[in-house]
LUMROSE-750604 format. One line per 4 residues: number of its first residue (from 1); their letters; for each residue x, z, y of N, C-alpha, C, O. Coordinates in nm, 3 decimals, always signed. Atoms other than C-alpha are relative to their C-alpha. Example, Ala and Ser with C-alpha at 12.3 -4.5 7.8 and 13.67 -1.06 7.14 Angstrom:
<vomis>
1) as) +0.089:+0.000:-0.119:+1.230:+0.780:-0.450:+0.090:+0.000:+0.120:+0.194:+0.066:+0.118  -0.082:-0.006:-0.119:+1.367:+0.714:-0.106:-0.077:+0.073:+0.109:-0.026:+0.090:+0.220
</vomis>
This chain:
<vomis>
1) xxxx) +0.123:+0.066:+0.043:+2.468:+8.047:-0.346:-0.027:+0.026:-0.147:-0.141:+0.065:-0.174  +0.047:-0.003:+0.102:+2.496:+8.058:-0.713:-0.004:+0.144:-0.033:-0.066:+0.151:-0.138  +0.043:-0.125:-0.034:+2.484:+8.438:-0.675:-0.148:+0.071:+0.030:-0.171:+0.189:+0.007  +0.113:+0.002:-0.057:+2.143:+8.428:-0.540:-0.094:-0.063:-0.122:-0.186:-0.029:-0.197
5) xxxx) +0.123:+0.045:+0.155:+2.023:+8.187:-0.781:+0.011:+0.062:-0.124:-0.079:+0.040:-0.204  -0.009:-0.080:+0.135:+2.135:+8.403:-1.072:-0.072:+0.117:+0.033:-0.145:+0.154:-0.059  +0.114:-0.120:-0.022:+1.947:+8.704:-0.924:-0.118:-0.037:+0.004:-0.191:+0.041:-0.057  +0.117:+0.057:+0.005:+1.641:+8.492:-0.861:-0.085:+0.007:-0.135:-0.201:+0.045:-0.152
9) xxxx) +0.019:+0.057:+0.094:+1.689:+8.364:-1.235:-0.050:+0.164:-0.041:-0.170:+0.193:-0.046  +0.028:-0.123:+0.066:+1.688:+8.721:-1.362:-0.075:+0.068:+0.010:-0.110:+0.144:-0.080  +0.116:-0.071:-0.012:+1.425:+8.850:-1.171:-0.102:-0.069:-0.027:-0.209:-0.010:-0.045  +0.132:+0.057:+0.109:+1.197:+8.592:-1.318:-0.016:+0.062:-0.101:-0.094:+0.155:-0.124
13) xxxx) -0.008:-0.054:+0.128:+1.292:+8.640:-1.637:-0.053:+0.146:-0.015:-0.146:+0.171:-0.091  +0.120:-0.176:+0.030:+1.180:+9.059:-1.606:-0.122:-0.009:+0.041:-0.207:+0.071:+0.003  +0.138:+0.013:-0.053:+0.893:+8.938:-1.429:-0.073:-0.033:-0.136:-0.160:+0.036:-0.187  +0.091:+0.092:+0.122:+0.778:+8.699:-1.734:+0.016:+0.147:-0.077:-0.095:+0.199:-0.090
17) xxxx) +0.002:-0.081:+0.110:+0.881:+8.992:-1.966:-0.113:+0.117:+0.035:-0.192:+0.162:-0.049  +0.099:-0.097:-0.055:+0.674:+9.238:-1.768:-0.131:-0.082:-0.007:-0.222:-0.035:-0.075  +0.131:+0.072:+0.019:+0.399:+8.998:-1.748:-0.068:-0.027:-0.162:-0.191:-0.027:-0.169  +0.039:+0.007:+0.137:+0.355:+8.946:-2.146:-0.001:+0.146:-0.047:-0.087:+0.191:-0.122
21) xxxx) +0.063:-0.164:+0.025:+0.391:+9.328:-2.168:-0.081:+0.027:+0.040:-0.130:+0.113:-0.033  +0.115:-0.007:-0.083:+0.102:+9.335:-1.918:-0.150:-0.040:-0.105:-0.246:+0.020:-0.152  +0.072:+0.050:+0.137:-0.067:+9.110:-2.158:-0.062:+0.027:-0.093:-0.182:+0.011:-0.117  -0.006:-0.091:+0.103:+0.008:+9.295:-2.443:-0.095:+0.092:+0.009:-0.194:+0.087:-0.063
25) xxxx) +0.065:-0.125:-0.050:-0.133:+9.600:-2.299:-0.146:-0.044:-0.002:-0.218:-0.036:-0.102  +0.160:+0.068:-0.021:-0.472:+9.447:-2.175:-0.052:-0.063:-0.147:-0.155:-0.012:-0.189  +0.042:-0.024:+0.134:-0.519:+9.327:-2.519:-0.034:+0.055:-0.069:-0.136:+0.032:-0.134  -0.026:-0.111:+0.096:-0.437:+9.610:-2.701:-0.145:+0.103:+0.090:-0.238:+0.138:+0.018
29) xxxx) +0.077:-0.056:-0.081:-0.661:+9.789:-2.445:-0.160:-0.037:-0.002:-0.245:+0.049:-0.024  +0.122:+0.052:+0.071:-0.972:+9.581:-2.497:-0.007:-0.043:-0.135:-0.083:-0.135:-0.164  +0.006:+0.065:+0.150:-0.925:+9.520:-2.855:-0.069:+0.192:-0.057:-0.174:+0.218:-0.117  +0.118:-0.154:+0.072:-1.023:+9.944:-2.943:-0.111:+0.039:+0.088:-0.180:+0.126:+0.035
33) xxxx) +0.209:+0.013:+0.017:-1.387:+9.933:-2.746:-0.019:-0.074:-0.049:-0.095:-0.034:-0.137  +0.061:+0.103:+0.015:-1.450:+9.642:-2.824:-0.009:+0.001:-0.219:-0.112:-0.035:-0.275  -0.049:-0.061:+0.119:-1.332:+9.733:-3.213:+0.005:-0.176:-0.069:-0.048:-0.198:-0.178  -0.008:+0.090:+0.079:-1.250:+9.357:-3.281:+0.141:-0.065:+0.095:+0.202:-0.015:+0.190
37) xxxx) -0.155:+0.009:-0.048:-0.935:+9.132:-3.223:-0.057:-0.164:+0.056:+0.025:-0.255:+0.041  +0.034:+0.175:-0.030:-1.110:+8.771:-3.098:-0.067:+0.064:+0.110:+0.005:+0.038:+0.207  +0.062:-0.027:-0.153:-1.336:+8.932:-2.794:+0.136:+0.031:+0.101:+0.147:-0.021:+0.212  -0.104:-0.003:-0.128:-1.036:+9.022:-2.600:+0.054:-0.115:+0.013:+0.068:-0.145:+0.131
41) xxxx) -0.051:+0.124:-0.036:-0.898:+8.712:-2.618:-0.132:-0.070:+0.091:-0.080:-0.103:+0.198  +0.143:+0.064:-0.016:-1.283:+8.552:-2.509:+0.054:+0.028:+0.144:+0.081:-0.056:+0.229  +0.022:-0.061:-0.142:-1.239:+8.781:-2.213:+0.169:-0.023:+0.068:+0.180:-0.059:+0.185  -0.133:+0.020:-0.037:-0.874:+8.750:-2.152:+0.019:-0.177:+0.032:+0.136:-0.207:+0.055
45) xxxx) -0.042:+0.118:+0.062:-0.905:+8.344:-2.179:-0.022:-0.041:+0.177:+0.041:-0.143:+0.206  -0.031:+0.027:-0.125:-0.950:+8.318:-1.797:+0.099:+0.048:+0.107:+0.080:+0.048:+0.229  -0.121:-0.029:-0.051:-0.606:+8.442:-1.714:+0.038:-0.116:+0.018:+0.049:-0.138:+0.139  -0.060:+0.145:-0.040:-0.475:+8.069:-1.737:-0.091:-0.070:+0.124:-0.064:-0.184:+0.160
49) xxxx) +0.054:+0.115:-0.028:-0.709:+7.945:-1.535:-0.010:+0.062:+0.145:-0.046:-0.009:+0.239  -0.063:-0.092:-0.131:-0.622:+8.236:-1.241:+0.116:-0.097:+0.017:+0.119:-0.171:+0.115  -0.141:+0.067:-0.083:-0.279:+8.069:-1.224:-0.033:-0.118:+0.007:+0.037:-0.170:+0.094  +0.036:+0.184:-0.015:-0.396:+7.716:-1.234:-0.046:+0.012:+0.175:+0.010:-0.038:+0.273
53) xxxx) +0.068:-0.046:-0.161:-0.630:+7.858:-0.906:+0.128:+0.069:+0.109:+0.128:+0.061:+0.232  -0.158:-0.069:-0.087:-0.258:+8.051:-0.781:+0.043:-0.130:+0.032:+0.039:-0.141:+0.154  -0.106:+0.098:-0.002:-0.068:+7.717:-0.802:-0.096:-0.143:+0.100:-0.034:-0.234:+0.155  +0.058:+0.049:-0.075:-0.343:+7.534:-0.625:-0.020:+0.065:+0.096:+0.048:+0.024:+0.191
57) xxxx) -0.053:-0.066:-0.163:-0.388:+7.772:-0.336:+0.092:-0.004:+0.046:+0.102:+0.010:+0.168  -0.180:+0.036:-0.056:-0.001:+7.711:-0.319:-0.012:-0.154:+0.074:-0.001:-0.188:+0.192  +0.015:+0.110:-0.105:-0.051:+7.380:-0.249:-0.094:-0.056:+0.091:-0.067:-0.154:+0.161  +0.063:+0.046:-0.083:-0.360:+7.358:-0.073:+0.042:+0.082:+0.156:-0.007:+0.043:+0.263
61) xxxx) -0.028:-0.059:-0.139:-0.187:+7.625:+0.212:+0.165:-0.080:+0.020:+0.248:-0.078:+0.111  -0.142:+0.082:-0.054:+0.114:+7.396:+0.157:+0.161:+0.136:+0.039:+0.243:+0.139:+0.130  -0.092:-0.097:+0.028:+0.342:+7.722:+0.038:+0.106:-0.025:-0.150:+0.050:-0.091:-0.238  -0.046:+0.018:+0.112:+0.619:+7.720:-0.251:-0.043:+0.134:-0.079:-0.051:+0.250:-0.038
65) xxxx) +0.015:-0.108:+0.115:+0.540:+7.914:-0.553:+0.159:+0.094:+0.023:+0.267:+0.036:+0.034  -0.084:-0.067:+0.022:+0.768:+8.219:-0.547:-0.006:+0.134:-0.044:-0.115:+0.189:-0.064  -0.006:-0.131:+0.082:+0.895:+8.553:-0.693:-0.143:+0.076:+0.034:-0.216:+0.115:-0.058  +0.102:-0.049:-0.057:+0.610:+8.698:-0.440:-0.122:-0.045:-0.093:-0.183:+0.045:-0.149
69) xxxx) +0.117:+0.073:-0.012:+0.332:+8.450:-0.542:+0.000:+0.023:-0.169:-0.113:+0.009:-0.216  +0.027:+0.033:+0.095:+0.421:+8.475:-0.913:-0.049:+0.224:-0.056:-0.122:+0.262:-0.147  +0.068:-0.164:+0.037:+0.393:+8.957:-0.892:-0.135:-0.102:+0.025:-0.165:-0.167:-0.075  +0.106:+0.016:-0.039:+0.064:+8.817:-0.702:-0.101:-0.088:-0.133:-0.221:-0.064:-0.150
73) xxxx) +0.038:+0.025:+0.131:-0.009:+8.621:-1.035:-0.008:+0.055:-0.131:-0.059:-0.004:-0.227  -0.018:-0.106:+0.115:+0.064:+8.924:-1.286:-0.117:+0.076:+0.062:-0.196:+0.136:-0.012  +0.114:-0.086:-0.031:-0.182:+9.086:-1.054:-0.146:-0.021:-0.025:-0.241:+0.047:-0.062  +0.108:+0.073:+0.045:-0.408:+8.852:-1.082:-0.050:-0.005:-0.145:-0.139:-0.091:-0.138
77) xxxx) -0.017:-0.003:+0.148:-0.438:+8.879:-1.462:-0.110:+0.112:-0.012:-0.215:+0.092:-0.071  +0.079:-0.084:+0.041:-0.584:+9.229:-1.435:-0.132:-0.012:+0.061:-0.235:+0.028:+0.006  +0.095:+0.025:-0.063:-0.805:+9.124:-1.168:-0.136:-0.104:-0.067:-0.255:-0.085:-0.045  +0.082:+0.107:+0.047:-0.966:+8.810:-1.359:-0.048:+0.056:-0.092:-0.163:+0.016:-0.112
81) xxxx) +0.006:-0.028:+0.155:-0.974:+8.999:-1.699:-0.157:+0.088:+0.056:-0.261:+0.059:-0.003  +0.134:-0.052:-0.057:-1.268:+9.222:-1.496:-0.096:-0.096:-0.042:-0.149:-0.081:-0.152  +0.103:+0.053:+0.007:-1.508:+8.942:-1.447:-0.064:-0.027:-0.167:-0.179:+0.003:-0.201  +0.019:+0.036:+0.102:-1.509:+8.829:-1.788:-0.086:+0.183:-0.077:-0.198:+0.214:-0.117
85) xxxx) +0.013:-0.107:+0.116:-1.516:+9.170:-1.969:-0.146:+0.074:+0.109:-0.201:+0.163:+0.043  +0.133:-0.062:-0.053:-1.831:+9.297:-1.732:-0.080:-0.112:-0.063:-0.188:-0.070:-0.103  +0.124:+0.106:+0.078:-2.014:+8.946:-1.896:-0.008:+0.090:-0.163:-0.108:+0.129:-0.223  -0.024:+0.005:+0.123:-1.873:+9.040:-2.214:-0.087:+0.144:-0.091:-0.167:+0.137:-0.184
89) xxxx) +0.057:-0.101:+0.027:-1.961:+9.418:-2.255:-0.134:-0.017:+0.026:-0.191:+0.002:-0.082  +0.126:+0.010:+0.005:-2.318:+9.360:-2.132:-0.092:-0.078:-0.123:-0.192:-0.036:-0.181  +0.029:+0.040:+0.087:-2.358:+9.099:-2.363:-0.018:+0.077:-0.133:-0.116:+0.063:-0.206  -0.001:-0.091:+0.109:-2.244:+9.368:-2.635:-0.155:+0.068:-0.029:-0.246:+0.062:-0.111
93) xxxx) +0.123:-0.101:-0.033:-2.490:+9.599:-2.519:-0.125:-0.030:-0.066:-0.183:+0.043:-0.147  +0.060:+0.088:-0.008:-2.728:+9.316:-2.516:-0.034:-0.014:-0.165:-0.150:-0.024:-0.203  -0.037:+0.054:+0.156:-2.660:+9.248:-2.891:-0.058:+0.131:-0.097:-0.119:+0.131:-0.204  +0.043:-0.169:+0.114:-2.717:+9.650:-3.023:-0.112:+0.007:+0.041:-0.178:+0.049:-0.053
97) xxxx) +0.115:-0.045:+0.016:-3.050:+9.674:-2.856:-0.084:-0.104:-0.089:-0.186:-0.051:-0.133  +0.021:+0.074:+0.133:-3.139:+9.361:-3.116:-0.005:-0.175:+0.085:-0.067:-0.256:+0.016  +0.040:+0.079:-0.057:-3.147:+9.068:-2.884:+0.108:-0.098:-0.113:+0.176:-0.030:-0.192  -0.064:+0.078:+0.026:-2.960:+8.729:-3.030:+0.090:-0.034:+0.062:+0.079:-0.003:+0.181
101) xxxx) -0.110:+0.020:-0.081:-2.608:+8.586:-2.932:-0.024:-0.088:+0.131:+0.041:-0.095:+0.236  +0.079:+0.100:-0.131:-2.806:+8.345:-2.704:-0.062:+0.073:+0.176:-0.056:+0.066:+0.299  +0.097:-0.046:-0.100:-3.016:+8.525:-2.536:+0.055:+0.117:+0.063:+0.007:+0.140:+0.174  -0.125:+0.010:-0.042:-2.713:+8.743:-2.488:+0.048:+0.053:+0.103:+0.036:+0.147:+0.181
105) xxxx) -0.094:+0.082:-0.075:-2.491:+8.590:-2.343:-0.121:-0.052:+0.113:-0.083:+0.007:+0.214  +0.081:+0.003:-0.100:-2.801:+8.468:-2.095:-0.010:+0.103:+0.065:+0.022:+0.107:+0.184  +0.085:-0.115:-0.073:-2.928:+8.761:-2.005:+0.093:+0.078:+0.091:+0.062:+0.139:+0.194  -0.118:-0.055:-0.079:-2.534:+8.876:-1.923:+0.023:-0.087:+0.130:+0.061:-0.034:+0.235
109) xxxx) -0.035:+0.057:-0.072:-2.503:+8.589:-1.732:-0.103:+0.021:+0.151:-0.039:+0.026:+0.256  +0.138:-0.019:-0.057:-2.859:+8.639:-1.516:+0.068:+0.137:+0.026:+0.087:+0.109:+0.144  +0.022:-0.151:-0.054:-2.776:+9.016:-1.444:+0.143:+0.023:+0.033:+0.134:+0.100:+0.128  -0.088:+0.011:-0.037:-2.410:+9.008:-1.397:+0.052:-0.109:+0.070:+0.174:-0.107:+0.056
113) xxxx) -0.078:+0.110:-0.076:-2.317:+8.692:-1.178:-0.042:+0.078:+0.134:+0.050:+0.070:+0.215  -0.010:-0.070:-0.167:-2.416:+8.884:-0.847:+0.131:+0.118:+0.018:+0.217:+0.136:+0.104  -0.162:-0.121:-0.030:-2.157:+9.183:-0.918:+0.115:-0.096:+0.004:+0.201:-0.102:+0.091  -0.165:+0.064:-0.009:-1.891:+8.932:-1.035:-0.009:-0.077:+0.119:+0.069:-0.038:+0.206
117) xxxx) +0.039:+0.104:-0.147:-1.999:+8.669:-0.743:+0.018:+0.140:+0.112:-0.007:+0.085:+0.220  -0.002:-0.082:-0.082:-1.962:+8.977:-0.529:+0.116:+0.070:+0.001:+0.143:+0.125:+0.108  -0.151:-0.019:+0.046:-1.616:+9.079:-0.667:+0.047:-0.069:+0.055:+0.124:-0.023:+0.140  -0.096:+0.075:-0.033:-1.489:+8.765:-0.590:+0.041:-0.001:+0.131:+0.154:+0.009:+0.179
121) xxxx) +0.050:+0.037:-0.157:-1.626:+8.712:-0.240:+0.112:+0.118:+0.088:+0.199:+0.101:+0.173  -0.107:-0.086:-0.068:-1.465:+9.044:-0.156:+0.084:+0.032:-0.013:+0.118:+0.116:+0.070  -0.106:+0.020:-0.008:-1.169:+9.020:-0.274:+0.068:-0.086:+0.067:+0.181:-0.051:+0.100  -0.056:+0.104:-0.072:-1.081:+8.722:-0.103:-0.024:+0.025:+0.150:+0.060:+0.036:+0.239
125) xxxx) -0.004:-0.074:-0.178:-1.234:+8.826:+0.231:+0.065:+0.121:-0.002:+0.134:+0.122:+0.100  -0.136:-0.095:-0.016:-1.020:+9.133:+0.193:+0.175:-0.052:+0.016:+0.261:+0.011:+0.077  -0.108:+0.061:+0.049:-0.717:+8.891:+0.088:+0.033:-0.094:+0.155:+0.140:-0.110:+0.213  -0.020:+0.112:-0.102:-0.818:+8.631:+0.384:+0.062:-0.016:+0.136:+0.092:-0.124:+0.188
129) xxxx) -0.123:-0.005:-0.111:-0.613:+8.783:+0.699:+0.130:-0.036:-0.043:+0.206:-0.122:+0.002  -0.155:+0.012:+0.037:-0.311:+8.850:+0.481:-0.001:-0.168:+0.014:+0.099:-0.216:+0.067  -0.070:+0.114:+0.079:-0.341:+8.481:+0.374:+0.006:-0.123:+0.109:+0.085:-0.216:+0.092  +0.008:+0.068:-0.147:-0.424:+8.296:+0.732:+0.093:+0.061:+0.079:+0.097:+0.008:+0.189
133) xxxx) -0.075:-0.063:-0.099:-0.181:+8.509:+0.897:+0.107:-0.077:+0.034:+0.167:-0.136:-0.056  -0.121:+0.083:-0.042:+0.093:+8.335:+1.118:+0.132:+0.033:+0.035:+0.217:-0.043:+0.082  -0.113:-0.074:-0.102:+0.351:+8.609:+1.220:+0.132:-0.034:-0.136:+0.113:-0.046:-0.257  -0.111:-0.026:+0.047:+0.684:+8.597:+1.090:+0.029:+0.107:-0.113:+0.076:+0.090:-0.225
137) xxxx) -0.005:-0.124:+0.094:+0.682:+8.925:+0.935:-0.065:+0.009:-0.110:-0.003:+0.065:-0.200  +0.058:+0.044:+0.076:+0.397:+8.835:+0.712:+0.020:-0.078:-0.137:-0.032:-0.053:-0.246  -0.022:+0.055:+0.075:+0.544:+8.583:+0.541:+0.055:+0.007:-0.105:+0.064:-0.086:-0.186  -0.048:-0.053:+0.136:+0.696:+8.762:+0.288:-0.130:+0.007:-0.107:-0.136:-0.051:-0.215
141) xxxx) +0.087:-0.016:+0.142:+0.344:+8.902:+0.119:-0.103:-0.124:-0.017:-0.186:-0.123:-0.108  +0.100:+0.062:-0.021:+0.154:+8.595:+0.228:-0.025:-0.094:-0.163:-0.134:-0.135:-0.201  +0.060:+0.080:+0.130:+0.202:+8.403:-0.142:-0.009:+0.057:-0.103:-0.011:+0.009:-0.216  +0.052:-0.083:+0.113:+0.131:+8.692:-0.313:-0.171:+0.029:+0.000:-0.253:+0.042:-0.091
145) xxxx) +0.158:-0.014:+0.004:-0.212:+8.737:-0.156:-0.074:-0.159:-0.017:-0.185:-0.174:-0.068  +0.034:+0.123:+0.087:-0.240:+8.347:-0.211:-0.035:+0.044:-0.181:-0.133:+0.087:-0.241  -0.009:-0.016:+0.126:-0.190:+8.386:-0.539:-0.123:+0.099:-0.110:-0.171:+0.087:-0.223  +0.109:-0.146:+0.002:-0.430:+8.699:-0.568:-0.152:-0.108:+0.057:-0.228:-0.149:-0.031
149) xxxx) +0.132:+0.036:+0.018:-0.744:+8.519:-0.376:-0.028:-0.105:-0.025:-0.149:-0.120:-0.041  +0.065:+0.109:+0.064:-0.744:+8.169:-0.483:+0.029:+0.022:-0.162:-0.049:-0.026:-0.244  +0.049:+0.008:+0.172:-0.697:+8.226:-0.840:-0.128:+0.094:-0.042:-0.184:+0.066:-0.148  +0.120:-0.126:+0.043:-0.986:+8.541:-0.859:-0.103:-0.154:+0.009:-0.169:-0.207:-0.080
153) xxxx) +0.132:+0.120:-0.043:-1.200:+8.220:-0.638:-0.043:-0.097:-0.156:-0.145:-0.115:-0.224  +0.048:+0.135:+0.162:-1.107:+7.932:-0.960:+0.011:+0.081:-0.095:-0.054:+0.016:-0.177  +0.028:-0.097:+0.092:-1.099:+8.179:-1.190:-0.124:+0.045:-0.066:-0.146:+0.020:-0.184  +0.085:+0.000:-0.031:-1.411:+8.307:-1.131:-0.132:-0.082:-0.044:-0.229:-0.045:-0.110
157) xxxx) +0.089:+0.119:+0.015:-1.600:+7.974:-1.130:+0.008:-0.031:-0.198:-0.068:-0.030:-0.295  -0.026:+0.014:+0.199:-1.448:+7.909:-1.500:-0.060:+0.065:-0.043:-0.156:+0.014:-0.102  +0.041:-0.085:+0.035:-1.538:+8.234:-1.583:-0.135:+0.042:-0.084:-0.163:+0.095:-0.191  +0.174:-0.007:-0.036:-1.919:+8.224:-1.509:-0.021:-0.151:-0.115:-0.144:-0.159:-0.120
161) xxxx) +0.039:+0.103:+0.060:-1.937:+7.885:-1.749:+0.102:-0.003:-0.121:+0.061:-0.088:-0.200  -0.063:+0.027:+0.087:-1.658:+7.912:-2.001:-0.033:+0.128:-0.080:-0.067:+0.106:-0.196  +0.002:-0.144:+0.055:-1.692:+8.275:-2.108:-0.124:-0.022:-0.065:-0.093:-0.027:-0.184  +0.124:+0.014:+0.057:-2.055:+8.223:-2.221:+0.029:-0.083:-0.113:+0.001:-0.040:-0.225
165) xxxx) -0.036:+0.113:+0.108:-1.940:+7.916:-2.428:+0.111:+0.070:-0.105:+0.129:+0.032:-0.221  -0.088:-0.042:+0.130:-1.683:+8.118:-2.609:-0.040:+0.085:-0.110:-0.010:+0.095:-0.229  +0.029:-0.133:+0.054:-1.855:+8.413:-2.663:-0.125:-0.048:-0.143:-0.136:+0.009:-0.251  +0.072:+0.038:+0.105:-2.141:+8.192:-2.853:+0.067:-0.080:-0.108:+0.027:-0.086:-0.225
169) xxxx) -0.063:+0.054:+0.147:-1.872:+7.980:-3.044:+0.054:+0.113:-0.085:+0.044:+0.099:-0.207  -0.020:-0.082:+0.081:-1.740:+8.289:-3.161:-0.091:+0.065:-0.095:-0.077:+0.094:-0.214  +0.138:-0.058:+0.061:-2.064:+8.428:-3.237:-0.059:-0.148:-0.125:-0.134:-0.129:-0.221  +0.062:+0.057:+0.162:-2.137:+8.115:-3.492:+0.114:-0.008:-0.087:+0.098:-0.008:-0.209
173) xxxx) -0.153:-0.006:+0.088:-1.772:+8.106:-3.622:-0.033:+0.133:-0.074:-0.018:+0.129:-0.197  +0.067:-0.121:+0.100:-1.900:+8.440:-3.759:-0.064:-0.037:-0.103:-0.028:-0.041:-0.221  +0.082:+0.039:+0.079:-2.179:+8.326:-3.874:+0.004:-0.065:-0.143:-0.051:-0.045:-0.252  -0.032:+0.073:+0.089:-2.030:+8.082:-4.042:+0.108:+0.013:-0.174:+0.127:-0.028:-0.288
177) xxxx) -0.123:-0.076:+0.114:-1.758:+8.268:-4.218:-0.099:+0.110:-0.041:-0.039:+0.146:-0.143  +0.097:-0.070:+0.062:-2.034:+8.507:-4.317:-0.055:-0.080:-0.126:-0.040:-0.045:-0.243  +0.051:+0.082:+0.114:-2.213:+8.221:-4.506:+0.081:-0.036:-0.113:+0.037:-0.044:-0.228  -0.104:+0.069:+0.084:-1.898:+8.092:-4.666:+0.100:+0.103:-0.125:+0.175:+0.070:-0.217
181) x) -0.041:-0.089:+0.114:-1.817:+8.455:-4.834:-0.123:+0.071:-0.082:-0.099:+0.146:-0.177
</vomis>
């Protein structure tokens, strides 16, 4: 037994380490288009709120969180970081042809919620055999694809209402530190 649990322990532990290298990466990765170091975070800030949506699909299918369910939560990471960064870049866009941070951030939200709303939808109906499935054999990947379509689902929802709100506090936190030098 304590054999088992020390392999368990350890393969967390590379998991978490792989997962903050994951992190890392996706950061570092949207931080040179974007050519600033606070938008990736904006867009990255609905990763927590994927596993919050993982750990509740755990218990609303009445599954334990495990090694499976927590890859299926590193996966989830790259998956969520999408929705955001398709608001985010449009918004950019949005911003160079001369529009305001308002109008934006609107206009991203109005022309991009059908792709991301359409992301989600099909990921999860892609996800939704694996995750209803009853066979035996299954049950190995079944709380990884948990993990995968209810966090994209609450994820998602955050997404579409928090991301807008960051992207304009950031946008006067500028502002503001503009005025103040």
């Amino acid at each position: 037994y304590s054999g088992r649990q020390a392999d368990r322990k350890e393969s967390f532990g590379n998991l978490l380490y792989g997962f903050l290298f994951a992190l890392g990466g996706i950061y570092f990765l949207l931080a040179i288009p974007f050519r600033s170091y606070v938008q990736p975070v904006v867009v990255m800030i609905a990763i927590p709120f994927g596993m919050i949506g993982a750990v509740f699909g755990h218990m609303i299918m009445e599954y334990h969180l495990s090694i499976m369910s927590m890859m299926g939560i590193v996966a989830l990471s790259g998956v969520v970081v999408n929705d955001s960064l398709v608001l985010v870049d449009y918004a950019n866009k949005q911003r160079l042809k001369g529009f305001g941070s308002f109008q934006a951030i609107k206009s991203a939200g109005l022309r991009r919620f059908r792709p991301v709303l359409l992301t989600t939808l099909t990921t999860f109906g892609g996800l939704a055999p694996m995750i209803f499935e009853t066979s035996r054999q299954a049950r190995f990947m079944i709380p990884m694809a948990i993990s995968l379509g209810f966090g994209i689902v609450f994820a998602t929802v955050i997404t579409l209402a928090l991301v807008p709100c960051l992207y304009l506090i950031v946008d006067d936190c500028k502002r503001l530190i503009e005025k103040m030098s």
